[in-house]
C-alpha positions in Angstrom: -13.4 20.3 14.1 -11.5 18.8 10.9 -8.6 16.6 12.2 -5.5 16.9 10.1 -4.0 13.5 11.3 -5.1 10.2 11.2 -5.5 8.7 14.7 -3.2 6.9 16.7 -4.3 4.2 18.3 -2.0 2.2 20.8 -3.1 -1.0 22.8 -4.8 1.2 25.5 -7.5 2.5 23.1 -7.6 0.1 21.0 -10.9 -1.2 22.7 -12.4 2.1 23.7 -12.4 3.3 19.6 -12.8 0.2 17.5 -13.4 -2.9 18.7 -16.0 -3.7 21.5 -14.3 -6.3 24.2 -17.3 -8.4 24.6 -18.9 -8.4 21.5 -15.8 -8.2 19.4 -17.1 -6.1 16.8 -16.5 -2.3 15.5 -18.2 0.2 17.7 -18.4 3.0 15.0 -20.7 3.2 12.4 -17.8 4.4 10.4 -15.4 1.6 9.5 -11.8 1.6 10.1 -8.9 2.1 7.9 -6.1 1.3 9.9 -2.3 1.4 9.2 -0.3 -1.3 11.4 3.2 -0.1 10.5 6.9 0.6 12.7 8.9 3.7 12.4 11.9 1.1 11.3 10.3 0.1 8.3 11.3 2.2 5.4 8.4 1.3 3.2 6.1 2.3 6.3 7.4 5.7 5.9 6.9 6.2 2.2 3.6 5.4 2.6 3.0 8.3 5.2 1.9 11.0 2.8 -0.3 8.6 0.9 -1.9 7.6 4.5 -2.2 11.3 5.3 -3.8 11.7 1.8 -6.4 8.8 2.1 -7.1 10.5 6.0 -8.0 14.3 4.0 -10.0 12.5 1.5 -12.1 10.2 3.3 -12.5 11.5 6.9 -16.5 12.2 6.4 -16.6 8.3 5.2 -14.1 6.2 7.5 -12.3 6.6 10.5 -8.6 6.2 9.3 -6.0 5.5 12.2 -2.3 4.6 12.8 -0.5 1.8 15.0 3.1 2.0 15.3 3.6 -1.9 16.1 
């Protein structure tokens, strides 16, 4: 199934979808895109759509996810 958002990705999963803890390297074959942004940051949220954009165009290629910091 086609996701529609990028992911969201808090501390908890951080490890289990990127980053191995040991090794310290990406687990995907896929790279990462990911958007470190806060919900109080007004340039953060005018670069939502183009986010959501780069996430329709590239899903197949990358993994695109969001971290609300």
């Amino acid at each position: 199934m086609h996701e529609t958002l990028p992911t969201k990705l808090y501390p908890e999963n951080w490890h289990d979808l990127i980053v191995d803890k040991h090794t310290v390297r990406v687990e995907s074959e896929k790279g990462w895109f990911v958007m470190f942004m806060t919900q109080r940051c007004v340039e953060c949220k005018k670069l939502e759509p183009i986010w959501q954009d780069l996430h329709e165009h590239i899903n197949h290629a990358a993994h695109i996810g969001t971290m609300d910091c």
